[in-house]
Backbone as CSV, one residue per row, in Angstrom:
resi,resn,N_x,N_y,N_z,CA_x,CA_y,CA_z,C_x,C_y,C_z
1,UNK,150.095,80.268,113.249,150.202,79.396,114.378,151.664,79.183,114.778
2,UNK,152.972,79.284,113.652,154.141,78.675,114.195,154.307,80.005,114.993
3,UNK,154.185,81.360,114.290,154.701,82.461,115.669,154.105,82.406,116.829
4,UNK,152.703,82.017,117.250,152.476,81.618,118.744,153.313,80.830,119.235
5,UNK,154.171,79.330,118.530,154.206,78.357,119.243,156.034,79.457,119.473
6,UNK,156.453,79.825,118.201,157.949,80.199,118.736,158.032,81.371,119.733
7,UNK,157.241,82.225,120.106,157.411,83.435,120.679,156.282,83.130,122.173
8,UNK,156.105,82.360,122.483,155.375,82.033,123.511,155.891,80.667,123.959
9,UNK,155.781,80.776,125.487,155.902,79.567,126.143,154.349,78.664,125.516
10,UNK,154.280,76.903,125.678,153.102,76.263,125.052,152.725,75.849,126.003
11,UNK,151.422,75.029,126.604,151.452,74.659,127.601,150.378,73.128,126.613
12,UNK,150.634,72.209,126.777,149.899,71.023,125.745,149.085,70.425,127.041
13,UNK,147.592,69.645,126.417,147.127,69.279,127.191,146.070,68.734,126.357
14,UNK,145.408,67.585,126.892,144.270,67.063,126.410,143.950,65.818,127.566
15,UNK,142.799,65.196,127.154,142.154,64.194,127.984,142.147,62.990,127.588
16,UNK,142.299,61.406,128.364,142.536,60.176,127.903,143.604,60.192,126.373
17,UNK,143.518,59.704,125.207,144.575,59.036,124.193,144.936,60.977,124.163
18,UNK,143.767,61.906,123.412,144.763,62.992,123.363,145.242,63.747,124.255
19,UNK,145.247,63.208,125.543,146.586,63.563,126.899,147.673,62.794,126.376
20,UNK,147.679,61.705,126.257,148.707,60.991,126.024,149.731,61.633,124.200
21,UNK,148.814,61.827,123.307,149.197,62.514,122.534,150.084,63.984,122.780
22,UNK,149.142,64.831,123.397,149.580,65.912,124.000,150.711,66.219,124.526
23,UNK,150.985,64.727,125.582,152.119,64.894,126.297,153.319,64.257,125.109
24,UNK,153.407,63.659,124.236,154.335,63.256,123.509,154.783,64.886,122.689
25,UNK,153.738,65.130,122.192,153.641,66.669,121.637,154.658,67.521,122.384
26,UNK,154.638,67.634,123.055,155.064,68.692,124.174,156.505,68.174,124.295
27,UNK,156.882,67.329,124.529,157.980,66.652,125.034,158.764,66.937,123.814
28,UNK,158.300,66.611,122.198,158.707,66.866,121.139,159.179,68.083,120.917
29,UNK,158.099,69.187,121.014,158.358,70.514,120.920,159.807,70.659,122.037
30,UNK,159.799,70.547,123.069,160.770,70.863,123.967,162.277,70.409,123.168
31,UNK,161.962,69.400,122.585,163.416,68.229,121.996,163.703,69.415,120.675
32,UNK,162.755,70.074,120.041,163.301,70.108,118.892,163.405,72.258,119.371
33,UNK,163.628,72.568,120.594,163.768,73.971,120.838,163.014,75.127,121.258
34,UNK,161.449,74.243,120.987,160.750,74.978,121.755,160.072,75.410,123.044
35,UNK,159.588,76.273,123.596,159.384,76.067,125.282,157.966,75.739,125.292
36,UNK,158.317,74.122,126.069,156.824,73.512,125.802,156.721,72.739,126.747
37,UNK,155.188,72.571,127.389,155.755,71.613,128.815,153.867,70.692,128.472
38,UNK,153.707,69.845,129.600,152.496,68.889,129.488,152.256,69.514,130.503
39,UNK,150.448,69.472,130.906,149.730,69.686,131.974,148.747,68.622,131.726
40,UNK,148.289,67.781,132.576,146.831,67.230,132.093,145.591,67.795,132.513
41,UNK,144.996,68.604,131.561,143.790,68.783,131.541,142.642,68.889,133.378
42,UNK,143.252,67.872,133.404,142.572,67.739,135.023,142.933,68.366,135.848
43,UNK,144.636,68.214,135.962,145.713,69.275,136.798,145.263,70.897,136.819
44,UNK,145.304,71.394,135.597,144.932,72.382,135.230,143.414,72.991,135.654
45,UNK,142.567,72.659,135.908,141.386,72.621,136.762,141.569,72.580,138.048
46,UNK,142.371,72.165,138.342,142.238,71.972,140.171,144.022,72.581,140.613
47,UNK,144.057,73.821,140.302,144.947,74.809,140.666,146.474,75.084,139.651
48,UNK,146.602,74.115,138.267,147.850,74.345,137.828,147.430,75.577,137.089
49,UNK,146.208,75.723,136.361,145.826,77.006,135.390,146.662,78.561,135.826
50,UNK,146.158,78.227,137.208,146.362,79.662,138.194,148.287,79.882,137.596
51,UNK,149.012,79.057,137.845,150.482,79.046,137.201,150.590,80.339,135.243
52,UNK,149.747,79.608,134.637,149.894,80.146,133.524,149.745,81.809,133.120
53,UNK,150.866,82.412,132.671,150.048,83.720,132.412,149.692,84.014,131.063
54,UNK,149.382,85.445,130.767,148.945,85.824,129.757,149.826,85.660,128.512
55,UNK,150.851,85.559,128.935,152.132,85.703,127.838,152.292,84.012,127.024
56,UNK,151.513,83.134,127.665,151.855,81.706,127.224,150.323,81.106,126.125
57,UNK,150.510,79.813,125.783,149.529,79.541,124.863,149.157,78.469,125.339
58,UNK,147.748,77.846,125.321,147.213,76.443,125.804,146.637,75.885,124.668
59,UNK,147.502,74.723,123.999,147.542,74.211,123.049,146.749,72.640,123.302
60,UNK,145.476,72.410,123.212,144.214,71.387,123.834,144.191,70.540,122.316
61,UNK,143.839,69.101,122.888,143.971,68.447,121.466,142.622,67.191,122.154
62,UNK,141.559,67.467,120.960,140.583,66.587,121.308,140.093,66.016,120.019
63,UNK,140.014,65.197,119.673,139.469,64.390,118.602,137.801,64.827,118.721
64,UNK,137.167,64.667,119.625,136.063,64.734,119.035,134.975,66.495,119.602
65,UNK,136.036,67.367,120.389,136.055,68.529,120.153,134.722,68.660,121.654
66,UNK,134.300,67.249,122.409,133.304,67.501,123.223,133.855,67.489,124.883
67,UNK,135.188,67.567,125.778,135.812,67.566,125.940,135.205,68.608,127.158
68,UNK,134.331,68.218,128.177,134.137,69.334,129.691,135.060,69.978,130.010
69,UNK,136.228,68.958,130.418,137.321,69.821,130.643,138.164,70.950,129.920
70,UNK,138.030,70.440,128.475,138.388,71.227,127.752,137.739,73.049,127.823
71,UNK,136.204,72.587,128.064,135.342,73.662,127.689,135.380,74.333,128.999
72,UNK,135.528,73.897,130.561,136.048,74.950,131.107,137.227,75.549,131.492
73,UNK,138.048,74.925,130.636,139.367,75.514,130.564,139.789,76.608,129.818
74,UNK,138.917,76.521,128.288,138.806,77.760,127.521,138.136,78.824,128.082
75,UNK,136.743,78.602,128.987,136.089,79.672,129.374,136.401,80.341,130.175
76,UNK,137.636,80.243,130.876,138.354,80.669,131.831,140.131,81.211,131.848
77,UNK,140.244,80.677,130.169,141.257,81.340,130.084,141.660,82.635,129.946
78,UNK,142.817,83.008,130.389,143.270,84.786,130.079,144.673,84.829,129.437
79,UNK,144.557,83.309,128.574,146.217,83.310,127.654,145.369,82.540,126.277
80,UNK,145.989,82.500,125.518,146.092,82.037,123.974,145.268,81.085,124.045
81,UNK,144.545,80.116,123.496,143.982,78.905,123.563,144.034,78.572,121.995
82,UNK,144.620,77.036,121.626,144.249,76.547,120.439,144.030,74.885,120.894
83,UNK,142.756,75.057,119.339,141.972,73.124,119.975,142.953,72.863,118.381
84,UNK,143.276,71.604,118.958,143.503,70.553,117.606,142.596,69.431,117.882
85,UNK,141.477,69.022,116.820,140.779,68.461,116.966,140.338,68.034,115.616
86,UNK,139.653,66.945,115.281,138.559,66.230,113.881,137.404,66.773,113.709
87,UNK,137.224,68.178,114.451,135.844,68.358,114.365,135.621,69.467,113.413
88,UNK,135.058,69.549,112.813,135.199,70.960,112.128,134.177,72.460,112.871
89,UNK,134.433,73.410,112.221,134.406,74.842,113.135,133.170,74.525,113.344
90,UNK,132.248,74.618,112.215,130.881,74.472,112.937,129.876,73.721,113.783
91,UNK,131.087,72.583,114.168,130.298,71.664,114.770,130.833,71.527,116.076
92,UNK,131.926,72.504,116.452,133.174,72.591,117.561,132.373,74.020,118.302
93,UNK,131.669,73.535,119.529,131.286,74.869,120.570,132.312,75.169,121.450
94,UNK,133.558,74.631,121.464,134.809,74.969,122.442,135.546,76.056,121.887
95,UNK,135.089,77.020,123.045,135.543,78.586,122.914,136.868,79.000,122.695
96,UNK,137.861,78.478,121.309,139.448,78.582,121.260,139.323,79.811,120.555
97,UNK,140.875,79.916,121.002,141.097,81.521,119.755,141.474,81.104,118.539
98,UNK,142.309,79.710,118.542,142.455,79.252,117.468,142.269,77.740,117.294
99,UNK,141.279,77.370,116.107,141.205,76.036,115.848,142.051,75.815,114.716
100,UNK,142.594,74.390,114.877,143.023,73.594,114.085,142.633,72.105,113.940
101,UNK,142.050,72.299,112.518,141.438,70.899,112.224,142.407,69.974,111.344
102,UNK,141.976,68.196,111.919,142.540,67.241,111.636,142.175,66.900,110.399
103,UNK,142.909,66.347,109.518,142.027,65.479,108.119,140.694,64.589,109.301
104,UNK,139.840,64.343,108.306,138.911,63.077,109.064,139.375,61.922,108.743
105,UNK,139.402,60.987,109.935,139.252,59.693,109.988,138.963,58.632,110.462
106,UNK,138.604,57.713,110.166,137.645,56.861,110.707,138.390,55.928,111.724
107,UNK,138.140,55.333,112.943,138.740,54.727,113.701,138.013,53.096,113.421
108,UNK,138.226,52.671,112.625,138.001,51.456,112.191,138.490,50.304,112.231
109,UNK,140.102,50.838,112.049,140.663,49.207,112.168,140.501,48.410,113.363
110,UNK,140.836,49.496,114.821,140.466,48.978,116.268,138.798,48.760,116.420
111,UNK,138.070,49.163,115.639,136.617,48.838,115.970,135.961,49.612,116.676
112,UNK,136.619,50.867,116.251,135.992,52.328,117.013,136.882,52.498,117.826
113,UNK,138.223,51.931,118.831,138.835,52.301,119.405,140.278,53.367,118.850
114,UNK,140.234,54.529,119.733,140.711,55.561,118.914,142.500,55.023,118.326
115,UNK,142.194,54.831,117.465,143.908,54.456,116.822,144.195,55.404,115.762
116,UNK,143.569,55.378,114.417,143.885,56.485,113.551,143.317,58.014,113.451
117,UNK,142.943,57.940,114.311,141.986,59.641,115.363,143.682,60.104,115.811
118,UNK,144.097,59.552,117.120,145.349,59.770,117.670,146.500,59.858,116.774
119,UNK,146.650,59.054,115.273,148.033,59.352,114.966,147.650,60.616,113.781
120,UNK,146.116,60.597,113.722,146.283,61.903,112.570,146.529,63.208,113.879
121,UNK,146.270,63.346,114.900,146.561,64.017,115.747,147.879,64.665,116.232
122,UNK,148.269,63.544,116.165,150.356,63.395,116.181,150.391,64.018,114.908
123,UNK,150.173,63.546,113.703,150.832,63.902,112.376,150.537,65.951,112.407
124,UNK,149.349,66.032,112.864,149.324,67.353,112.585,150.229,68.138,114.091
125,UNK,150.131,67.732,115.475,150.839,68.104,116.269,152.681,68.480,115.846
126,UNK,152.763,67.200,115.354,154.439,66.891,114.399,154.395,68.372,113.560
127,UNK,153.544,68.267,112.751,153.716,69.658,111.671,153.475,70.968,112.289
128,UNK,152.683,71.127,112.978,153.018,72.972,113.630,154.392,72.692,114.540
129,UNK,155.024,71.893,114.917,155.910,72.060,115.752,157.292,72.030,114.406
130,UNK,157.285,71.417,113.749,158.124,72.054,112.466,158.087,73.247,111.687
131,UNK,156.722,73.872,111.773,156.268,74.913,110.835,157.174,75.378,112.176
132,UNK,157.324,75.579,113.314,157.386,76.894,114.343,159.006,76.628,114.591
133,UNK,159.509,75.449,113.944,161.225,75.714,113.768,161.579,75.131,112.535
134,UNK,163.379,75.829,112.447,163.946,75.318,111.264,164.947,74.024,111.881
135,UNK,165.164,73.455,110.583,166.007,72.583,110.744,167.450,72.566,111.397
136,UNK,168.111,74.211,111.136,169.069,74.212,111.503,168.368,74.157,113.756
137,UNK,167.405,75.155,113.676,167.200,75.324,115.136,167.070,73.700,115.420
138,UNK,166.401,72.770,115.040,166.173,71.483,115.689,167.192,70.591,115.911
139,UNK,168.635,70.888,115.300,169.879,70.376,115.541,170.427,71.294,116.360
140,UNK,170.675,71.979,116.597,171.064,73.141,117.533,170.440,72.353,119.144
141,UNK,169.176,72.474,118.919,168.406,72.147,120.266,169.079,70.895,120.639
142,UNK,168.567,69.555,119.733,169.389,68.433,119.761,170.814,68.399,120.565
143,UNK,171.350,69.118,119.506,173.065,68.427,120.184,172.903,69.247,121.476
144,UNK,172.143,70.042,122.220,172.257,70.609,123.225,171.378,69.555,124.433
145,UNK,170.545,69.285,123.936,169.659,68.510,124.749,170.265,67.339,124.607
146,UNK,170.992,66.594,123.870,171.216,65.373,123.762,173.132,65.293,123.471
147,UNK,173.898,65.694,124.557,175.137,65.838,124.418,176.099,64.565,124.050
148,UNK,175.443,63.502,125.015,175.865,62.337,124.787,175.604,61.162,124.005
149,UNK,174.274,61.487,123.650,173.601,60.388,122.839,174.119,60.247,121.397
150,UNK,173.877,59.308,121.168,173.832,58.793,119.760,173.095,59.176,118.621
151,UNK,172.513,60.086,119.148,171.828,60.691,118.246,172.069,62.637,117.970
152,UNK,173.266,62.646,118.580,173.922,64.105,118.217,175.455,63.467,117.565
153,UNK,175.673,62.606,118.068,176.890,62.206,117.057,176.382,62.073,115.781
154,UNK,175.249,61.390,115.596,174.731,60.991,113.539,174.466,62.364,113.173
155,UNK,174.380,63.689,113.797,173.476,64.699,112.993,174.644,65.646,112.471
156,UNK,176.077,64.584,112.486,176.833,65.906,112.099,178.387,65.989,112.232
């Protein structure tokens, strides 16, 4: 999975909390060097898809893997597709080339409202975007993306 994310443009996307996930994802990947941008899910249906080519990857993040949009977005793709999702393979009918599953967990503390669904989501989003750079590349990117901030002066 990290050589898709380094040798391909990403394109992140998901619906309600994992859009919002997605788009943090993406924004991350971009910060730490990789070429990664947000689409929402919806956009992408109603003429952004047509933008993407074969050479890029559509990286979809759904917790519970049932996701319409999701499912005609895969059936129509002609680039890479990976789901990050809680669902496991056999219970996931969304046509990806590559799945990646979440630990399970229960959204309990909010009372079913998705809270620890979304940050195991992040936690695994966080880790392929490290597996797909090194440390030296994520300071590199940094002090480039962040010339002035305060946060390229501490790295060094």
């Amino acid at each position: 999975m990290s050589d898709l994310l380094r040798e391909r443009r990403s394109i992140w996307t998901g619906v309600g909390k994992s859009g919002h996930a997605a788009q943090l994802l993406a924004a991350t990947g971009a910060t730490a060097g990789l070429a990664t941008n947000f689409i929402h899910a919806e956009d992408l249906l109603h003429g952004e898809m047509s933008t993407l080519r074969d050479n890029e990857a559509l990286i979809a993040l759904s917790w519970s893997g049932k996701s319409e949009q999701l499912r005609e977005l895969f059936r129509n793709a002609a680039f890479a597709t990976v789901l990050v999702t809680g669902v496991r393979p056999s219970q996931s009918d969304l046509p990806a080339d590559h799945l990646v599953v979440c630990d399970f967990v229960m959204d309990k503390i909010l009372d079913g409202i998705p809270a620890e669904s979304v940050l195991e989501v992040l936690r695994v989003g966080y880790q392929l975007i490290a597996a797909a750079t090194t440390a030296s590349e994520r300071v590199t990117a940094l002090r480039s993306g962040h010339p002035r901030g305060a946060l390229s002066v501490n790295l060094g």
